[in-house]
N, C-alpha and C positions, 0 to 999 in steps of 0.2 A: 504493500500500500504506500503510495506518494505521498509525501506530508508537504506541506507548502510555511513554512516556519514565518511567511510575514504575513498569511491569511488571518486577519484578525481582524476584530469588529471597526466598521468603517462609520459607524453615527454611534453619538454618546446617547445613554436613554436613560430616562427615568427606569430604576429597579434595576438597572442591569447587573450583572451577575459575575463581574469578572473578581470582585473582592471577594468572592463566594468558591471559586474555581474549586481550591484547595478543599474544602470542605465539599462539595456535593461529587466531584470525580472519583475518589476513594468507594465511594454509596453506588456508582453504577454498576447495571451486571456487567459481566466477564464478557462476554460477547453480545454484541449488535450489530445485527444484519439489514434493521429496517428504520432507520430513526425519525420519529416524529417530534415536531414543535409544534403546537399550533398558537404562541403567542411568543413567536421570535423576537420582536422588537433589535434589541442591538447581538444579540445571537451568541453569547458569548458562551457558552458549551458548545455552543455546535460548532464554533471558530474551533475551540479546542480538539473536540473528536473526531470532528472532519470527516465525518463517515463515506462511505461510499454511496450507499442507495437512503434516501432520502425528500420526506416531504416537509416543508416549512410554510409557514403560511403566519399570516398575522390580518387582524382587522382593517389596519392601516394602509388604503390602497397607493397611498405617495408611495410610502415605506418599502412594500413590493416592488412598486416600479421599478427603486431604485436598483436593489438585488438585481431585477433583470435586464434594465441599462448596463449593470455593472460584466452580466454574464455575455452580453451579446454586444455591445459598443463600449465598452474601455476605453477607447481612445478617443472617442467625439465626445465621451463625459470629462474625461481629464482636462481637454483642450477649452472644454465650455467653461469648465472651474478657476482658469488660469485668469481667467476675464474678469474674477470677483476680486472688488476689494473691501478691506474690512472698516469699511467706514457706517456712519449711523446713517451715512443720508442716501448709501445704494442698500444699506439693511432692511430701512421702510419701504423703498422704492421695490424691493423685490421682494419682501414680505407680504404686499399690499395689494399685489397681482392678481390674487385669490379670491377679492373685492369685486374684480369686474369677471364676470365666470365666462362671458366671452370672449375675454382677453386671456384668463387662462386655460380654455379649454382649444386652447389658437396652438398653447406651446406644444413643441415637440414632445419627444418622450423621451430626449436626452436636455434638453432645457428645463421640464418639471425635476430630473433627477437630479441635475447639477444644483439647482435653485433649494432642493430641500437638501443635500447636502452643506449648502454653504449657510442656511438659516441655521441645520444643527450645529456648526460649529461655530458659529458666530452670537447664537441667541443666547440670553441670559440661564447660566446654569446647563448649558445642552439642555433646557426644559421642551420637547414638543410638547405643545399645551393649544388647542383650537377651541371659540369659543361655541355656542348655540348654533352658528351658521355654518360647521366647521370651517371657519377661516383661521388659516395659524394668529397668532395674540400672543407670542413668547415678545419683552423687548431685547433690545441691542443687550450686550453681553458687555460691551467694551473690554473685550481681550487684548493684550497688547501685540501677540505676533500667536493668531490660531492657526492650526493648521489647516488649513482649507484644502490643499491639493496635497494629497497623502499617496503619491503618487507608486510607492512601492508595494504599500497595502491594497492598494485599486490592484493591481497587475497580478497580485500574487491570488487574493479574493476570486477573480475573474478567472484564474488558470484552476482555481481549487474546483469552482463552479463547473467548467469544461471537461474538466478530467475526470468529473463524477456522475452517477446520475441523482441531481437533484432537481426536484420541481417545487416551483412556488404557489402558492394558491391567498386569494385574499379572500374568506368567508366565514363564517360563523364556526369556532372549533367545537360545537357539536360535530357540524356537519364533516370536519374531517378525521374526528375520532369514528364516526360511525363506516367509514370505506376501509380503515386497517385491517389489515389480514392477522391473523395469528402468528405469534411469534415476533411482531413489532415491539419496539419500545415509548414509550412515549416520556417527553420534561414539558412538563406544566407548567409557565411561569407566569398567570395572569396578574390581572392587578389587584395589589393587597387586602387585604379586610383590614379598615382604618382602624390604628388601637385608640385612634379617641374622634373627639367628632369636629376635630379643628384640622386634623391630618389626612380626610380622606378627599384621594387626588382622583379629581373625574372630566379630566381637561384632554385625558389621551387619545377619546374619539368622543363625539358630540352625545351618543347612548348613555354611557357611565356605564359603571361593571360596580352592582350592590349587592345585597343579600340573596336577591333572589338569582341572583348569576351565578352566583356563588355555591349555593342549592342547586343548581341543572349542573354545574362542575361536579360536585360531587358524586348527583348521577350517574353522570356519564365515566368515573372514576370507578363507581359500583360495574358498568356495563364493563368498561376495561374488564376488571377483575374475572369476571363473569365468564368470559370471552378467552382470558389466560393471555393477555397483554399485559406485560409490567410496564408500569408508570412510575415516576417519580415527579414530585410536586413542590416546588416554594409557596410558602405564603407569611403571614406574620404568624406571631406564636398568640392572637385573641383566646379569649377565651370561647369564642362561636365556631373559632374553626379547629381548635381543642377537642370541641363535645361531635362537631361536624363528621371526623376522621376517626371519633375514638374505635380503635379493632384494626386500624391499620399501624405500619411501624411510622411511627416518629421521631424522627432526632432531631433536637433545638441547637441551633447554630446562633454566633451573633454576628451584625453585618453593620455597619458603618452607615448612617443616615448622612450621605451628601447634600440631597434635596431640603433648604429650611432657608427663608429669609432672616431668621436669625443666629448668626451662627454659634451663640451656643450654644443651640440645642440641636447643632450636627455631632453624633455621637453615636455610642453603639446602641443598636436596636437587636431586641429578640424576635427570632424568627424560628420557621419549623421546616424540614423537609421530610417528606411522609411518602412513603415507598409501601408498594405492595407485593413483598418481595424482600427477601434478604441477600446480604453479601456476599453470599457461600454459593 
């Protein structure tokens, strides 16, 4: 198996999982033939495991794009990124695109790519955040020198992509837990169960993901099992999604709260990851 050592997550995301690596890699099984994400975001196990056969998918249809820009034009993305610069006043300007939907539904498929790359690395906190209308709403970030054209991770991303078989899908991840064959694996990484009621983040896509999402996940976590698909799952360590899982295995991890307008209360948060399925 080819490893591609610069393949690695190409947009910063809210929850993403690279401070996590160390702790959920040890908990996977011993072999995986079939790996499923269905709430990718910035992809960071799956940068790691690089599998070979593979579906990923997220709600997020920019987010997709981008992935597929990434697999099929590499070079008209890179080229179109080199054009951005990191000021506040091309920030708005192409932030703002989004505002006229037939100005943006005019762009190409390598201009909406490059565009949501350069908002991720430019906007405040890597936050993707869209409001009511999904129109992105993150502001300027004022970075001093971000990386925008990350041109070795593009190349390396796009050869991982090619060299394997992976397909992307943007839809609701019932709908792609319910087509796996047996013997798949599935990593769970939706969005959090808020542990208070000032912290819960629902800016990721304009629906929100609440309790009752939370309850069909679990379902369909029940159907896995059912089915003899292992799963493994993040979430916060609440006490709803404590009583949610109890009967499955549990291990609490702690992870690093990045995301907070006040920075002292970026710190360690408890979390759980809940496997149906042991390490042996």
């Amino acid at each position: 198996m080819q490893r591609f050592k610069s393949a690695l997550p190409i947009v910063k995301w809210v929850g993403g999982k690279r401070q996590l690596l160390n702790s959920l890699v040890p908990l996977l099984p011993q072999k995986i033939s079939y790996y499923c994400e269905p709430f990718l975001g910035g992809g960071a196990l799956f940068f790691r495991i690089q599998p070979q056969r593979a579906i990923v998918n997220d709600i997020n249809p920019d987010l997709i794009a981008v992935y597929e820009v990434v697999k099929t034009d590499v070079d008209a993305l890179i080229e179109s990124l080199k054009t951005y610069r990191n000021t506040p006043e091309q920030f708005y300007f192409v932030r703002d695109l989004d505002r006229n939907k037939d100005t943006y539904q005019s762009l190409s498929a390598v201009e909406r790519a490059s565009r949501f790359i350069y908002l991720n690395k430019t906007c405040y906190n890597g936050l993707f955040r869209v409001n009511s209308a999904g129109e992105f709403n993150s502001p300027f970030g004022r970075y001093k020198n971000p990386n925008i054209v990350n041109e070795p991770t593009l190349r390396a991303v796009s050869a991982f992509f090619n060299a394997n078989d992976i397909q992307f899908s943007c839809m609701d991840f019932e709908e792609v837990l319910k087509a796996l064959p047996e013997g798949s694996f599935v990593y769970l990484d939706p969005p959090y169960d808020p542990v208070s009621s000032t912290s819960n983040f629902t800016g990721y896509n304009k629906g929100g993901f609440g309790k009752d999402e939370q309850l069909r996940l679990k379902a369909c976590c029940d159907d896995l099992t059912s089915r003899k698909i292992k799963f493994m799952l993040s979430n916060s360590s609440t006490e709803f999604i404590l009583d949610l899982y109890t009967g499955y295995d549990i291990t609490p991890v702690e992870a690093k709260r990045s995301i907070n307008c006040i920075g002292a209360k970026r710190g360690n948060v408890k979390e759980v990851i809940i496997r149906n399925y042991g390490t042996k």
